[in-house]
C-alpha positions in Angstrom: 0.0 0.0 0.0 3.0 2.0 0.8 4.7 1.9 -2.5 1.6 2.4 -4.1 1.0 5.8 -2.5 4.5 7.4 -3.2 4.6 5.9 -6.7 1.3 8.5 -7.3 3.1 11.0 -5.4 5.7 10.9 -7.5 3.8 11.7 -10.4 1.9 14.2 -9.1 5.1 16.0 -8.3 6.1 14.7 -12.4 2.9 16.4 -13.5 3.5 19.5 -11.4 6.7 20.1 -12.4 5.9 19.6 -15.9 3.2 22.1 -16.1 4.5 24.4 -14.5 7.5 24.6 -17.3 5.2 24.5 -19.9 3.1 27.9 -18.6 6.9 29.5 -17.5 7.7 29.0 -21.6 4.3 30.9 -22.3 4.8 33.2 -20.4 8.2 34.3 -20.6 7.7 34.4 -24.8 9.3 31.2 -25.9 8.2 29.7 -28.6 6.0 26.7 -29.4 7.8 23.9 -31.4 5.3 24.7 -34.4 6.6 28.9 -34.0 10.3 27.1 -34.4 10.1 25.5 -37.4 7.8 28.5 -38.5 10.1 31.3 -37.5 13.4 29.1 -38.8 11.2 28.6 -42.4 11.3 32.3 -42.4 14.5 32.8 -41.5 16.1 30.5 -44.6 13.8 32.0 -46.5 14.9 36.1 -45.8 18.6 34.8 -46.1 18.5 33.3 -49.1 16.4 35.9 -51.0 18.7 38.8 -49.5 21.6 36.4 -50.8 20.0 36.3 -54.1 18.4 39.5 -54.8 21.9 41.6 -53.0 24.4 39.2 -52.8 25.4 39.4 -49.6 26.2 37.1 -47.2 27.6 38.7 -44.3 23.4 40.6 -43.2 22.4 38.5 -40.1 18.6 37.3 -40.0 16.7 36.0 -36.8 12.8 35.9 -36.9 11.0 35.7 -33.8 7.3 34.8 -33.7 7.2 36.2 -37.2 9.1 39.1 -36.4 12.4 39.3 -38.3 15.4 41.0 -37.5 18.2 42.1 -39.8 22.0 42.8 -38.1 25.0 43.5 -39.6 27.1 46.0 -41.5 26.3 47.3 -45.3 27.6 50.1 -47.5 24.4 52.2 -48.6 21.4 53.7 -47.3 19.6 51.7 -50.4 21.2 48.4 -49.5 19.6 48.6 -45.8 16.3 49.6 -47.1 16.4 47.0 -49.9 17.0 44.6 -47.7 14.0 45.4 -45.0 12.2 45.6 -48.4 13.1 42.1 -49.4 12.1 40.7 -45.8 9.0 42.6 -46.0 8.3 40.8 -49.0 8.6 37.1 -47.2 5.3 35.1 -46.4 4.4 35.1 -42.8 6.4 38.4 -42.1 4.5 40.1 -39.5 7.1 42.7 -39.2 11.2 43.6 -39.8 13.4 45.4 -37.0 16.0 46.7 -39.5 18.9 46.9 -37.6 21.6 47.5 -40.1 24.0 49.7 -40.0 25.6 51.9 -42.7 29.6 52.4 -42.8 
């Protein structure tokens, strides 16, 4: 009877814990698995049209919850705008932080 009544302690204190991680990634503004793969499709997707479209290698691209933001260093005015423009363009963009700094 013993064993029986801390096995399903044990798992009430599994189940606990476990939910309780689950809501702390909600709330702190993780993503979902599904958001991952979503925000990494976007990701490849911005890279390689920049690459294409500008040539350049060197702009860094992270896209949170459908938000993308662009980092690096770039030559022009119009390379930094053509390059939000190009991320703009993505499906599933919700929005582009440009962060890219002229030199």
């Amino acid at each position: 009877m013993m064993r029986h009544t801390n096995l399903w302690r044990s798992l009430l204190v599994a189940f606990a814990l476990t939910t309780s991680i689950a809501g702390c990634a909600a709330i702190s503004g993780r993503e979902t698995p599904g958001e991952y793969v979503d925000d990494a499709t976007i990701t490849t997707k911005v890279k390689a049209s920049i690459v294409n479209d500008l040539g350049m290698k060197q702009i860094g691209v992270e896209t949170m919850q459908n938000v993308v933001q662009l980092s690096g260093f770039v030559d022009t005015p119009q390379i930094k705008a053509r390059a939000g423009e190009i991320a703009r363009n993505i499906s599933g963009v919700k929005d582009v932080k440009n962060n890219l700094i002229v030199r």
